[in-house]
C-alpha positions as CSV (number, residue, x, y, z in Angstrom):
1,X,0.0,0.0,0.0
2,X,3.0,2.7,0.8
3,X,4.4,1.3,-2.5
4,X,1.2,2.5,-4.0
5,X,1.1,5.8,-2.3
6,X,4.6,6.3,-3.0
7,X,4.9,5.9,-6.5
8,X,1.3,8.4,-7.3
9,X,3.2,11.0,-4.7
10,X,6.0,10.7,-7.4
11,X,3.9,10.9,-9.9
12,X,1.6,13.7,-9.0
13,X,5.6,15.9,-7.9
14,X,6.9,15.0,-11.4
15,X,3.2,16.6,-13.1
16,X,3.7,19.7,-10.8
17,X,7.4,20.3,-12.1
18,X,6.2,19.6,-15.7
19,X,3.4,22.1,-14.9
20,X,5.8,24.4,-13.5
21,X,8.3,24.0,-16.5
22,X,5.4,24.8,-18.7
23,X,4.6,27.7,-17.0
24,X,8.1,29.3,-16.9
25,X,8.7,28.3,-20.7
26,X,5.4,30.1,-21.7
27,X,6.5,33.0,-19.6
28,X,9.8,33.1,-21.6
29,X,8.1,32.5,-24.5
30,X,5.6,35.6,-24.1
31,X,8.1,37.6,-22.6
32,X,10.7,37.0,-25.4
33,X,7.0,37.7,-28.3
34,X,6.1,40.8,-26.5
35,X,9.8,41.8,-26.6
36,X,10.0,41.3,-30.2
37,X,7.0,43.4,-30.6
38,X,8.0,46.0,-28.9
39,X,11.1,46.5,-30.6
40,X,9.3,46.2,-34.0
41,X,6.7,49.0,-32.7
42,X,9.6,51.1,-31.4
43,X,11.9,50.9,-34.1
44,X,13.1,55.0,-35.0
45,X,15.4,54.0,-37.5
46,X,15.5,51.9,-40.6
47,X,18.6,51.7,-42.7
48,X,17.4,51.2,-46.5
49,X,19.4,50.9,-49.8
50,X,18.3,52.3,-52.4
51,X,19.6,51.2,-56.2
52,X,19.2,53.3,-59.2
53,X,18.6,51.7,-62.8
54,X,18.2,53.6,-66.3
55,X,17.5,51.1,-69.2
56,X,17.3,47.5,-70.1
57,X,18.2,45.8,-73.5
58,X,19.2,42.3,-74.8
59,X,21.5,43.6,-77.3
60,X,25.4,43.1,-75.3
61,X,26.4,46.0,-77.3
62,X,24.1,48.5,-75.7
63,X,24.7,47.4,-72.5
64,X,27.1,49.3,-69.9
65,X,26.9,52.0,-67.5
66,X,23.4,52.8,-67.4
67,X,22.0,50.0,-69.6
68,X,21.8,46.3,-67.9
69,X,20.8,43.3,-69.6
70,X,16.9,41.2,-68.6
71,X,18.8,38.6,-67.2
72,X,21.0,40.5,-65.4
73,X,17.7,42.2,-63.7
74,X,16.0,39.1,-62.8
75,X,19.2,37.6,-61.6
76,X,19.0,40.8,-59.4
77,X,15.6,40.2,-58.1
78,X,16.5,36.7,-57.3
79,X,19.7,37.7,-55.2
80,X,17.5,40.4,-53.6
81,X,14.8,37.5,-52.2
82,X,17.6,35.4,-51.4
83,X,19.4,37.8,-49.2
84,X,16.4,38.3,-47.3
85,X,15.5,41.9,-48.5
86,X,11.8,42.9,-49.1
87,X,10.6,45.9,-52.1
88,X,9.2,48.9,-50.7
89,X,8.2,51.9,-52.3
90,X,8.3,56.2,-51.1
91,X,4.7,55.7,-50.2
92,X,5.8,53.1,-47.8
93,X,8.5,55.3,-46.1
94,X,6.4,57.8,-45.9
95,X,3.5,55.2,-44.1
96,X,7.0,54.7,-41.8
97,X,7.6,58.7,-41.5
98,X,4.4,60.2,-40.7
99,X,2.5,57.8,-39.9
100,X,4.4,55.3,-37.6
101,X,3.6,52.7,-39.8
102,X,5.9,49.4,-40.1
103,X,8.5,48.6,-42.5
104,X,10.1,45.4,-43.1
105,X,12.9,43.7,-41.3
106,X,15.5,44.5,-44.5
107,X,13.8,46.9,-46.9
108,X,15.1,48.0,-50.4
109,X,14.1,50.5,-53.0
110,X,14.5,49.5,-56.6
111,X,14.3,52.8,-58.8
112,X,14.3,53.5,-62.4
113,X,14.9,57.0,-64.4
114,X,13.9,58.5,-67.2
115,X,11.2,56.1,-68.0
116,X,12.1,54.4,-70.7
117,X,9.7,52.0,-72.9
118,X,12.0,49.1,-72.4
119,X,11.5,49.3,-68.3
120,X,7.5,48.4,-69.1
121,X,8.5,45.9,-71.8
122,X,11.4,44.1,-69.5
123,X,11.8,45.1,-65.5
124,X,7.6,45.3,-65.2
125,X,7.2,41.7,-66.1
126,X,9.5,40.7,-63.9
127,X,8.8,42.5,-61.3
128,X,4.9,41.2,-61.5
129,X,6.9,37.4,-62.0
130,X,9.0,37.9,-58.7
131,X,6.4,39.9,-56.9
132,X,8.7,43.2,-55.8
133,X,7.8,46.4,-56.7
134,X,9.7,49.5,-58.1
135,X,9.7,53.0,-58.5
136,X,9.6,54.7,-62.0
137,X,10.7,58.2,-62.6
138,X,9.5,59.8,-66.1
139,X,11.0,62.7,-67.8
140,X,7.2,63.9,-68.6
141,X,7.6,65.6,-71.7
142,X,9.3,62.1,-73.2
143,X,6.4,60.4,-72.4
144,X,4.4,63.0,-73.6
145,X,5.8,63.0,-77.2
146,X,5.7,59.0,-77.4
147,X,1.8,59.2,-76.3
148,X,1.1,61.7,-79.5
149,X,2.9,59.9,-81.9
150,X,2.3,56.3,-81.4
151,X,4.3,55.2,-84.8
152,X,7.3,55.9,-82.8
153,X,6.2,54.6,-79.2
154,X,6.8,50.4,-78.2
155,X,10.4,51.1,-79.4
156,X,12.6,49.1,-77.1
157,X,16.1,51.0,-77.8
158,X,14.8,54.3,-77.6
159,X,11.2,55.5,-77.0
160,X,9.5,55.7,-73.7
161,X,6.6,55.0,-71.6
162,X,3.6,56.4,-72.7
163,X,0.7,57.9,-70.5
164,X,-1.7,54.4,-71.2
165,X,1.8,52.4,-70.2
166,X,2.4,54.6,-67.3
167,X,-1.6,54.4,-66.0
168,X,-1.4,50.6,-66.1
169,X,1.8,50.4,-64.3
170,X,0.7,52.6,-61.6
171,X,-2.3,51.2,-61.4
172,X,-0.9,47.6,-61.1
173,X,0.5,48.6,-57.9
174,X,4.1,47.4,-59.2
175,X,5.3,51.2,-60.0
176,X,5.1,54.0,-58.5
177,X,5.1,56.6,-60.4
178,X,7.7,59.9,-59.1
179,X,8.6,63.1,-60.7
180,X,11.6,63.7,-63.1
181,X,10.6,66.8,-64.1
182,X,8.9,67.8,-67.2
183,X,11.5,69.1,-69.7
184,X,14.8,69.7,-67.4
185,X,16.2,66.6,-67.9
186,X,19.7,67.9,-70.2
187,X,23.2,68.8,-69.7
188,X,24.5,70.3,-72.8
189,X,27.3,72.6,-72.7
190,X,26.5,76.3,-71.8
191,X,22.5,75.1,-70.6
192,X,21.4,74.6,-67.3
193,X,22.2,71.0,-65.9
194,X,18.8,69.8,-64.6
195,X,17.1,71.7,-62.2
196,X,20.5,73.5,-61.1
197,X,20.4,77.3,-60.8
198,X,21.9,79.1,-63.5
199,X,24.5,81.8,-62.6
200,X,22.7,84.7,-65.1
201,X,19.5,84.3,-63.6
202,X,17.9,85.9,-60.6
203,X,16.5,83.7,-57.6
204,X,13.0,84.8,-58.6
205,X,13.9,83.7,-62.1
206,X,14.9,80.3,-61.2
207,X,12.4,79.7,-58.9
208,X,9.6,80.7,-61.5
209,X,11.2,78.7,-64.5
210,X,11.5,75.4,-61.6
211,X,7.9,75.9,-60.5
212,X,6.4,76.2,-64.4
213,X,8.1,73.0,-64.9
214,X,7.7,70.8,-62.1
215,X,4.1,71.8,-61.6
216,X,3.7,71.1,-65.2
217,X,4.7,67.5,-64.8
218,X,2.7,66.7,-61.7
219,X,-0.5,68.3,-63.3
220,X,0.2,66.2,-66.2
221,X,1.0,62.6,-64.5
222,X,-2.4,63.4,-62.4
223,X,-4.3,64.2,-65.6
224,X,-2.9,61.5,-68.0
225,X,-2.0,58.9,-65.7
226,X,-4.1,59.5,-62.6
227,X,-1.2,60.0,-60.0
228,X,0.3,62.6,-58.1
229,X,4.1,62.1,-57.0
230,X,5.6,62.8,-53.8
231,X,9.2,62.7,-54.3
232,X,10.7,64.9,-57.0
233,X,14.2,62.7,-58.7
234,X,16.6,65.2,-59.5
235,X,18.1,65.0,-63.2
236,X,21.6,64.1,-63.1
237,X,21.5,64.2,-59.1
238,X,22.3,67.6,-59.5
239,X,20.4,69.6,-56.2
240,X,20.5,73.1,-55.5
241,X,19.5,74.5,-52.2
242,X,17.7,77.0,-53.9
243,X,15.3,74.4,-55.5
244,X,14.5,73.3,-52.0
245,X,11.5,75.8,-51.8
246,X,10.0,75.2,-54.7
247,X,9.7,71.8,-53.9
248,X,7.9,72.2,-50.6
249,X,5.8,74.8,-51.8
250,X,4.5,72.0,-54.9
251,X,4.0,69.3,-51.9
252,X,7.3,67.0,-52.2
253,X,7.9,65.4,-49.3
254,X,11.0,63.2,-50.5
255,X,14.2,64.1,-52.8
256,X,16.3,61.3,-54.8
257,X,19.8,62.0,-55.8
258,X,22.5,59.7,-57.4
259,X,24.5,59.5,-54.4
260,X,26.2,55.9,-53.7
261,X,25.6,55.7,-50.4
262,X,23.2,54.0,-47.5
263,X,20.0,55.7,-46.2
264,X,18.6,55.8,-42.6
265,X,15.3,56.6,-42.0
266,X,13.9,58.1,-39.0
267,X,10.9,59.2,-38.0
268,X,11.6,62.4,-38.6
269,X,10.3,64.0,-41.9
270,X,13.6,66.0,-43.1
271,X,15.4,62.4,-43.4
272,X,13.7,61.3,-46.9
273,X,15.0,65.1,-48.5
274,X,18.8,64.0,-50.4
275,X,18.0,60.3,-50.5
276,X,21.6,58.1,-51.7
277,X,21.3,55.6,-54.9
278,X,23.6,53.4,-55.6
279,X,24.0,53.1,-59.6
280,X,23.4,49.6,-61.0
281,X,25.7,49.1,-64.4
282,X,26.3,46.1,-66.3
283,X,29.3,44.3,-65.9
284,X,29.3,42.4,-62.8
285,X,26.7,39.6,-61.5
286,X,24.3,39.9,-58.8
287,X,26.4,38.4,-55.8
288,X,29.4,40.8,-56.8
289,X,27.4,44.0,-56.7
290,X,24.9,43.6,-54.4
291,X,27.4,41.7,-51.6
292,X,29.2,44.8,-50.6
293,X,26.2,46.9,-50.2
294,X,24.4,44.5,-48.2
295,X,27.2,43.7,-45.6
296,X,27.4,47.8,-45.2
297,X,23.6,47.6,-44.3
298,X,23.9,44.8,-41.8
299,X,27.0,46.3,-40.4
300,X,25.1,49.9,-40.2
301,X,22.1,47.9,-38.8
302,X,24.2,46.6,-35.7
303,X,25.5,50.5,-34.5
């Protein structure tokens, strides 16, 4: 009979220590969850790359500093998953910004100027195929002469994107569609370079001429392909501090350059003015280009 006794004593101690055990570990467990949480909800800095592509072709001959190859881009988008790093778009850092919203664990920006006809025809597949999303920054008036003289648009070396092309894409939810100005996209010797200030004119001048132009382009991207952008991608990278009130005044709440260089992201609204892009050329593969950038974000992450 003590036998008896003895061994269900045992029993019932062992059952209170598992109990016990099972208690503590779902303590941990919570503790170590709401921990998490908390420092997802708390986060006041993200550190973002943000990579800056022009055209895509097929033809190896074309291909170079600001021209990549299909392949080359989805072998990009492939290294990208694999490395853990999640598409976002401005609208998202602005959710992040203003609104406390949360961004992913390793975000990336994938950006591409000038809005050339062979981004919709190549990169906007792909991107639907691999599920990421980019940024697209037109030169307006380009798109504007391509949409009135469709003999010359869905010309893969040179035209670009047209206002039905740009519509669709933004609609999609794939592209976001940003300001590159209307017609200031040039750099011809004795001209202005892009939106730059130029030394014969007056600060009222410039800031007229900047205005006319850039409110131009955003009435016309509203109008013709129903959005209106919040970051304004300076031609050429080339900023002026003068330009910096024209761009409030029009609503701009973000600034792209063509920096090489890591971005971090506070919650502070001044942080997303003179965002870094590092330039993607052809001419080395995914692992080589992207390995170097990424180790600088993890290693930024961890300071």
């Amino acid at each position: 009979m003590y036998r008896v006794f003895a061994v269900r004593a045992g029993y019932r101690r062992l059952a209170a220590m598992a109990a016990l055990l099972l208690l503590l570990a779902t303590i941990g467990f919570a503790g170590t969850a709401l921990q998490a949480t908390q420092t997802v909800a708390t986060a006041d800095r993200v550190v973002i790359p943000i990579i800056m592509y022009h055209g895509i072709l097929k033809d190896a001959d074309r291909q170079g500093q600001y021209v990549i190859s299909p392949a080359l881009f989805e072998s990009d988008l492939a290294y990208i998953r694999e490395a853990g790093y999640t598409t976002v778009v401005m609208a998202d850092l602005l959710a992040y910004v203003r609104d406390g919203t949360d961004l992913p664990e390793k975000p990336i920006i994938l950006t591409f100027d000038d809005g050339y006809y062979n981004n919709y025809a190549y990169a906007y597949p792909l991107l639907k195929q691999y599920g990421m999303r980019a940024v697209l920054s037109p030169v307006v008036a380009w798109s504007e002469f391509y949409s009135n003289d469709p003999a010359e648009a869905d010309r893969v070396l040179y035209s670009h994107v047209t206002w039905a092309q740009l519509r669709e894409m933004a609609d999609s939810g794939v592209l976001e569609i940003q300001n590159h100005s209307y017609d200031m996209h040039k750099n011809k010797a004795g001209q202005r370079k892009g939106t730059l200030k130029l030394a014969k004119e007056t600060l009222a001048q410039y800031h007229a001429t900047l205005k006319d132009d850039l409110s131009k382009a955003q009435a016309m991207l509203t109008e013709q392909a129903g959005v209106t952008p919040t970051t304004f991608t300076y031609p050429f990278g080339a900023m002026s501090r003068e330009a910096i009130p024209v761009l409030e005044e029009l609503g701009f709440s973000a600034t792209l350059t063509c920096e090489g260089r890591l971005n971090t992201v506070t919650r502070d609204p001044a942080c997303l003015w003179g965002l870094g892009r590092y330039l993607r050329p052809a001419g080395s593969n995914s692992a080589t280009y992207f390995t170097p950038i990424f180790r600088a974000a993890d290693a930024a992450r961890t300071h």
